[in-house]
C-alpha positions as CSV (number, residue, x, y, z in Angstrom):
1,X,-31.2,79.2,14.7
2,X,-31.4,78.8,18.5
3,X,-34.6,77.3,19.5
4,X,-36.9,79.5,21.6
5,X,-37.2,77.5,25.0
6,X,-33.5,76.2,24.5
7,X,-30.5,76.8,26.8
8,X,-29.0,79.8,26.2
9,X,-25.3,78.9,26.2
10,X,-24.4,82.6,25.8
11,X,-25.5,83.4,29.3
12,X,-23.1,80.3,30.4
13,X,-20.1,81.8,28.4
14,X,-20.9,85.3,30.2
15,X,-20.7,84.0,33.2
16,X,-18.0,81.9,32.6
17,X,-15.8,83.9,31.3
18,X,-16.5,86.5,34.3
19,X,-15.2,83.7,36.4
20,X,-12.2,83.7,34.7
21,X,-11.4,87.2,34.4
22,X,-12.4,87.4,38.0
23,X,-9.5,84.8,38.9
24,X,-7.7,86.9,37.4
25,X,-8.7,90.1,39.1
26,X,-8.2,88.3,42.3
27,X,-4.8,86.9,41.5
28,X,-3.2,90.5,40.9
29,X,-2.2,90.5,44.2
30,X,-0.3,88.0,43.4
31,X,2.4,90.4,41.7
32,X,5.2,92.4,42.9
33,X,3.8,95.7,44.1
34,X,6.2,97.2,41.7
35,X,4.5,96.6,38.6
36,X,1.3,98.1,40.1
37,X,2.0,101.4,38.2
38,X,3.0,99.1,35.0
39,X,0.7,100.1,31.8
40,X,-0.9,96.0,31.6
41,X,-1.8,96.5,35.2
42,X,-3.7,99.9,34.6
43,X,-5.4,98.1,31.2
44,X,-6.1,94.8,32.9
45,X,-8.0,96.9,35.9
46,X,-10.3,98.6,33.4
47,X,-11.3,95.1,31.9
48,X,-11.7,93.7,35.4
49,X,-14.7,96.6,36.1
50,X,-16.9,94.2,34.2
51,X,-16.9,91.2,35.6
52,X,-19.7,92.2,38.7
53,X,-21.9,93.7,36.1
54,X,-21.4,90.4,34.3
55,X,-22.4,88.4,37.2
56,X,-24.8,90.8,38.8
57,X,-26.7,90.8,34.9
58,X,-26.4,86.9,34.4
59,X,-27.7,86.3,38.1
60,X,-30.9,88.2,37.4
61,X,-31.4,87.0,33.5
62,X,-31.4,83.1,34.8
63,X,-33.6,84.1,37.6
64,X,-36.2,85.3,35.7
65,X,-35.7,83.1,32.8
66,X,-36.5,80.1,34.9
67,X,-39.4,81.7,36.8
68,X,-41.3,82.8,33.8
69,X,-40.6,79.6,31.4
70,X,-42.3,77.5,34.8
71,X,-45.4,80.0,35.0
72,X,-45.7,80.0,31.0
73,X,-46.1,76.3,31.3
74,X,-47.9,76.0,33.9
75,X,-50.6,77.9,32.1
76,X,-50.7,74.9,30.0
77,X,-52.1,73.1,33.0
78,X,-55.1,73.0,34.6
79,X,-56.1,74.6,37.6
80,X,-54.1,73.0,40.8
81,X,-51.2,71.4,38.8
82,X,-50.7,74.8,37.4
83,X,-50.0,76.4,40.6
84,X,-48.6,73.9,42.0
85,X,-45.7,73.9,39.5
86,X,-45.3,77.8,39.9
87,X,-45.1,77.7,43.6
88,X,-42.7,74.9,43.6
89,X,-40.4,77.4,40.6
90,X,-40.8,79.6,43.6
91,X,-39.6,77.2,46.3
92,X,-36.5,76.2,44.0
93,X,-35.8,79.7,43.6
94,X,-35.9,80.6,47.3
95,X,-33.6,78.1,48.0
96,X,-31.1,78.7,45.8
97,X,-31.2,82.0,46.9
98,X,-30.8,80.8,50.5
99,X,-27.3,79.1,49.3
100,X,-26.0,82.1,47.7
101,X,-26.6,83.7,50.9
102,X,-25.0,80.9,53.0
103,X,-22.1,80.5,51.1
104,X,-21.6,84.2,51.3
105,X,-22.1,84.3,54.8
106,X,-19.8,81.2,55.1
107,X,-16.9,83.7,52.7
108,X,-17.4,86.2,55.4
109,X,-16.9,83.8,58.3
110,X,-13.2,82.5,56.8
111,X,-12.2,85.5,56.1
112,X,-13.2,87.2,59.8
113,X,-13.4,86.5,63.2
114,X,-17.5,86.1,62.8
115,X,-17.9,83.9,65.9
116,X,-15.7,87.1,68.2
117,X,-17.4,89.5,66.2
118,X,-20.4,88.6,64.6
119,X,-20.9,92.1,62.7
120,X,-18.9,90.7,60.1
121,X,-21.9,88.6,59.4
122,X,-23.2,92.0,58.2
123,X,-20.5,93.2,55.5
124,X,-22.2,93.0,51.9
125,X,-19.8,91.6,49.2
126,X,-20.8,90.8,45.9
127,X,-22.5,86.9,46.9
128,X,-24.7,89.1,49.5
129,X,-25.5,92.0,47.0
130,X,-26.8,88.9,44.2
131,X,-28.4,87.0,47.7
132,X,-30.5,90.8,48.2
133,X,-30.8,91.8,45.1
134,X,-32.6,88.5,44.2
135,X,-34.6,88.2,47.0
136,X,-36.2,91.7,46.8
137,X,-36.8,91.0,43.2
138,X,-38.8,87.6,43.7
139,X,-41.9,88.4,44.8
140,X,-42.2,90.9,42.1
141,X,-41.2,87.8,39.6
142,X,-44.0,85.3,40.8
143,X,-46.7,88.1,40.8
144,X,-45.9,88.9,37.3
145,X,-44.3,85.5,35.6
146,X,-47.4,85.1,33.4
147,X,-47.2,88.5,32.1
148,X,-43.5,88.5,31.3
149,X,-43.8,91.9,28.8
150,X,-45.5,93.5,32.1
151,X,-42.2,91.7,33.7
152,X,-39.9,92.9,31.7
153,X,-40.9,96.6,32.0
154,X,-41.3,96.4,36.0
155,X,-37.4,95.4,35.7
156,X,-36.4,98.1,33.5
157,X,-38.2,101.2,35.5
158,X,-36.7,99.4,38.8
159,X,-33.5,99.1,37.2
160,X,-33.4,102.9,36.2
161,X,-34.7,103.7,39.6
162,X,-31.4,102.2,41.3
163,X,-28.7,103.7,38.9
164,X,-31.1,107.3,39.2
165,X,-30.5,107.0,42.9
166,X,-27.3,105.5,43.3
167,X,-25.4,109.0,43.3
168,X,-28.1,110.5,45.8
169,X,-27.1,107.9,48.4
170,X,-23.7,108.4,48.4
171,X,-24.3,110.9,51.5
172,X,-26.2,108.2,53.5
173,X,-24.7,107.3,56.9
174,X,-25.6,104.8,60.1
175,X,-26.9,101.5,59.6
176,X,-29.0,102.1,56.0
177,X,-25.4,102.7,54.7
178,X,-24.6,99.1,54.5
179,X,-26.9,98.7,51.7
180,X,-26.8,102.3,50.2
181,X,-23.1,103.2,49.9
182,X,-19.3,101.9,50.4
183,X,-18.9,103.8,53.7
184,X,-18.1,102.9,56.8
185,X,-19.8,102.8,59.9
186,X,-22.5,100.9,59.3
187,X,-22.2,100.1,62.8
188,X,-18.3,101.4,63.8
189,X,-15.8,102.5,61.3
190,X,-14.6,99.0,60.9
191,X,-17.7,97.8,59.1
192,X,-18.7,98.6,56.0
193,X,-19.7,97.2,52.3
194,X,-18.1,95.9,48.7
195,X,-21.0,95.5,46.7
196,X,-24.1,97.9,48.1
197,X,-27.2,97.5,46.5
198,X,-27.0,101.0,45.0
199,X,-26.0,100.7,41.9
200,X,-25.0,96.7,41.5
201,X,-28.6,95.7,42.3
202,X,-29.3,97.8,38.9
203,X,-27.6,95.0,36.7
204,X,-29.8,92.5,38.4
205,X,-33.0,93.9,37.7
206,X,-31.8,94.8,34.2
207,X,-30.8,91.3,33.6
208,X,-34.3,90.3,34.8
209,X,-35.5,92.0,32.0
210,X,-33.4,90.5,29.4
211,X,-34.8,86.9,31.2
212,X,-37.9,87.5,31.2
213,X,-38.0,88.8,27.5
214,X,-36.1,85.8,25.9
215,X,-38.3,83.5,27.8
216,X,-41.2,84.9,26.3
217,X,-39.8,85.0,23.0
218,X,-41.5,83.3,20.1
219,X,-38.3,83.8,17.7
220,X,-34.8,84.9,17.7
221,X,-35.7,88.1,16.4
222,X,-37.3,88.8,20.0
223,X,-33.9,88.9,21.4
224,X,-32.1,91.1,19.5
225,X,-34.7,93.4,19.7
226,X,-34.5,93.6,23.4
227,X,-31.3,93.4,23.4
228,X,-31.0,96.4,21.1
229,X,-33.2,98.2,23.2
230,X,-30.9,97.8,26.1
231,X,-27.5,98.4,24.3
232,X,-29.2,101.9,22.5
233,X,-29.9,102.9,26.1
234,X,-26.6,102.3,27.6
235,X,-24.8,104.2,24.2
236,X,-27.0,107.6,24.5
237,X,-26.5,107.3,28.2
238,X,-22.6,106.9,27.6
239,X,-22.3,109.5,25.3
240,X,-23.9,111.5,27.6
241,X,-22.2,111.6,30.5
242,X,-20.7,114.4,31.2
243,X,-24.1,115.7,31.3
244,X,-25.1,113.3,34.2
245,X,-22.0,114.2,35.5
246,X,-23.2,117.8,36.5
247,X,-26.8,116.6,36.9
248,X,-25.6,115.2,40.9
249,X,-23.8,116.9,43.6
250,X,-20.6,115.7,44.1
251,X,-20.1,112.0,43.5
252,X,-18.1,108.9,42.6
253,X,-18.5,108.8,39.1
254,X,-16.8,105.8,38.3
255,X,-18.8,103.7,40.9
256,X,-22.2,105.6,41.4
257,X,-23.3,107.9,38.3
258,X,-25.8,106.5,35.8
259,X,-23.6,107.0,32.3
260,X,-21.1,104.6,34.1
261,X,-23.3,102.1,34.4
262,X,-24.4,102.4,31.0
263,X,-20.5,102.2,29.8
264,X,-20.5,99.0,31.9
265,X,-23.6,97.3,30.7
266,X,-23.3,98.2,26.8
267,X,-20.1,96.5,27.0
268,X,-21.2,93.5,28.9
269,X,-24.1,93.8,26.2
270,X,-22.0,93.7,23.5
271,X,-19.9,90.4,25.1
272,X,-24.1,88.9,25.2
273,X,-24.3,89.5,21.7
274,X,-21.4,88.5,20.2
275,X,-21.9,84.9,22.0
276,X,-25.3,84.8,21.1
277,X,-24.4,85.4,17.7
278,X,-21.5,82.5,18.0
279,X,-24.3,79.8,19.8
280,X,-26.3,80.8,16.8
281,X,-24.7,80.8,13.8
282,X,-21.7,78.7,14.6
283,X,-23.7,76.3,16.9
284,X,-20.1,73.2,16.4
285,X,-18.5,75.7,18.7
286,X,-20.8,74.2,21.6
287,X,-19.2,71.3,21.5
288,X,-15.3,72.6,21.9
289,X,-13.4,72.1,24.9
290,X,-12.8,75.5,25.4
291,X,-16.7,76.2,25.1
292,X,-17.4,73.6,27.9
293,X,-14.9,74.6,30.1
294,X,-15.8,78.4,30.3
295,X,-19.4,76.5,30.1
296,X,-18.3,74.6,33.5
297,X,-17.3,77.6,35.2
298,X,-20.7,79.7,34.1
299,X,-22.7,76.7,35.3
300,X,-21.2,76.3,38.4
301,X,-20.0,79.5,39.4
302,X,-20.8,80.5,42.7
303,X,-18.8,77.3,43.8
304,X,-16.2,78.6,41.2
305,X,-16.0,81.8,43.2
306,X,-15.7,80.0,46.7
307,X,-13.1,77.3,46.1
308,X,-11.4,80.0,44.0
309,X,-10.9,82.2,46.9
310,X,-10.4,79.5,49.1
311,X,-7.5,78.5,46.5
312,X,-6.1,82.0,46.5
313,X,-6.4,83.6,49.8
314,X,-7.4,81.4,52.7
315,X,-4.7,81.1,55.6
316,X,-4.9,77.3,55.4
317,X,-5.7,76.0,52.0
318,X,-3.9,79.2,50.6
319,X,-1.5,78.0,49.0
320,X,-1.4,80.9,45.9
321,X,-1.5,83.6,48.5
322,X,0.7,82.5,51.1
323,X,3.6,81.5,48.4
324,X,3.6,83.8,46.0
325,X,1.6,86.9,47.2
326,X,3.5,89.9,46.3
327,X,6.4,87.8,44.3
328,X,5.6,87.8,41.0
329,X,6.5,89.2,37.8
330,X,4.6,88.9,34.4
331,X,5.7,85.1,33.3
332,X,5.9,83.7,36.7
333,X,1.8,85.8,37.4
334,X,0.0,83.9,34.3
335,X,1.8,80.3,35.0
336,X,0.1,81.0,38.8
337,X,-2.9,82.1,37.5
338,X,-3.0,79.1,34.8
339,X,-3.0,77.3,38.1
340,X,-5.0,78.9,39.9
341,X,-8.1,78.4,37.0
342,X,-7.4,75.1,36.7
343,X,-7.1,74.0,40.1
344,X,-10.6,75.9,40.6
345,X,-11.9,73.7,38.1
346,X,-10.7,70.7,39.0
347,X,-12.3,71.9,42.8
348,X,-15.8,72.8,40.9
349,X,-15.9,69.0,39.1
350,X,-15.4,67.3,41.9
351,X,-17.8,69.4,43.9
352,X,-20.1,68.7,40.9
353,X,-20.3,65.1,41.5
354,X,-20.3,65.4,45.3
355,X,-23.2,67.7,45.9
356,X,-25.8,66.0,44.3
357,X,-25.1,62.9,46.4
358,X,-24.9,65.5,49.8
359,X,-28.6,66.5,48.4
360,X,-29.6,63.0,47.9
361,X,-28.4,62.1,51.7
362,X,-30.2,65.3,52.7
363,X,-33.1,64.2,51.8
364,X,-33.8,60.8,52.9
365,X,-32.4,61.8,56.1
366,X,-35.3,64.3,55.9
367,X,-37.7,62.0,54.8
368,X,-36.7,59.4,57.2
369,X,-37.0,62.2,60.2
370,X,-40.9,62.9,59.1
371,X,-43.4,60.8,60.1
């Protein structure tokens, strides 16, 4: 059985895998616009709708995970050292945050003219939706790591309040719309968002849940149970949904209505527990090469999503896009996108053993600037 207080490798495979499939999703433009009516592109578009809830659910589970296991043992400690150790949980997490935010401001800043036009700082892709999301959540997450079962519920009830709402705000216009809905003219009708909060900042909280639940947790059982809770939700929503569908006025349902969301995170909740039950109960598979490279990915994957972008669509280091957008067929699509993931990986190993020297340098320089 997996230890309570372990890694959960299950999260890494998630996100991992995500990363791949979202190489993937990125690489279709890669093919000739003829096969876009082609019945592989239609099914391989309906698999692709999961990998944001994917990352949007694994980006809040970790957060909380790590915020709560640092409270829970820093009631082990007394007095000052205690909350000392939360505060500086609180610190790491704040920064973090802070680079998930740069490097999605630094995605917006190839792929626009930001320095012309600096709204484009502005548009909300999925890094900036996770950078949000995350920060609105954190305060929430320090008040309440030592009472991760009042944590876990907080994240639930906020969760159901952004899918509940999501359909409301579809209406929503001028600046709050940047954040509320995918239309334009936040500011003129050029501007507008990928990844608004409403709904994809639902996944986040409900992954906070999740988080905070398995960090608590005493056994295995406690998982599951969760977990169970979760995935019953999502089915009776599911099943339900042409009821939700007349509940709203007139709405996206594929992006916006509530029983969508549920199709999307039962299925992602499914994917949790089948790896779960793999890291369990067929714990050898940790140590196959396939397991640590989708492990490599789901560990490092907000550098897997810049370089793989870079890799793919930048006018410079391009080289994907600018030779073979728009050129493929079916063989000649997954030898490029066989490539493609393993030249990203190659790019997230090496950056793996150049940032923490980067840090390091960082901080004497830091240290050496304070007197």
């Amino acid at each position: 059985m997996g230890a309570p207080g372990g890694r959960i490798h299950a999260f890494d495979w998630l996100r991992g895998l995500a990363v791949v499939v979202m190489i993937q999703t990125h690489s279709l433009v890669l093919l000739d616009p003829a096969l876009e009516k082609h019945p592989l592109t239609s099914w391989l578009t309906r698999i692709d709708g999961l990998v944001a809830p994917a990352f949007l659910f694994s980006a809040g589970f970790a957060l909380a995970l790590v915020q709560v296991r640092a409270a829970l043992a820093s009631l082990a400690l007394p007095g000052a050292p205690g909350a000392a150790l939360r505060r500086a949980q609180a610190r790491k997490t704040l920064s973090r945050i802070g680079e998930v935010l740069l490097s999605a401001s630094l995605v917006n800043a190839v792929w626009f003219r930001v320095f012309l036009e600096p709204k484009w700082l502005l548009r909300v892709d999925i890094l900036h939706c996770i950078g949000l999301t995350l920060l609105l959540a954190l305060p929430l997450l320090v008040a309440l790591a030592t009472r991760p079962g009042a944590l876990r519920w907080a994240m639930l009830g906020l969760a159901a309040a952004v899918f509940a709402a999501s359909p409301l705000l579809e209406a929503v216009q001028g600046p709050w719309s940047i954040v509320a809905n995918t239309r334009a003219g936040a500011i003129d009708d050029t501007l507008g968002t990928t990844f608004p909060l409403f709904p994809w900042a639902g996944y986040v909280f409900l992954g906070a849940s999740f988080g905070a639940t398995v960090a608590m947790m005493r056994a295995e059982r406690d998982l599951w149970r969760w977990l169970g809770l979760l995935w019953g939700l999502g089915a009776l929503l599911w099943a339900t949904d042409a009821h939700f569908a007349r509940l709203y006025p007139p709405h996206q349902f594929y992006v916006t209505n509530p029983a969508n969301a549920a199709q999307r995170w039962t299925l992602v909740l499914s994917l949790v527990a089948l790896f779960r039950a793999v890291e369990v109960w067929a714990p050898g598979v940790k140590a196959s090469r396939l397991a640590a490279l989708v492990g490599t990915f789901g560990a490092s994957s907000l550098s897997a999503y810049f370089f793989h972008e870079m890799l793919l669509y930048q006018r410079h280091v391009g080289v994907f896009g600018r030779l073979l957008r728009g050129r493929c067929d079916w063989p000649s699509y997954w030898l490029a996108l066989v490539a493609l993931v393993v030249a990203t990986w190659a790019c997230v190993r090496l950056w793996d053993r150049v940032d923490p020297r980067l840090r390091a340098l960082v901080r004497r320089r830091g240290a050496a600037a304070t007197p």
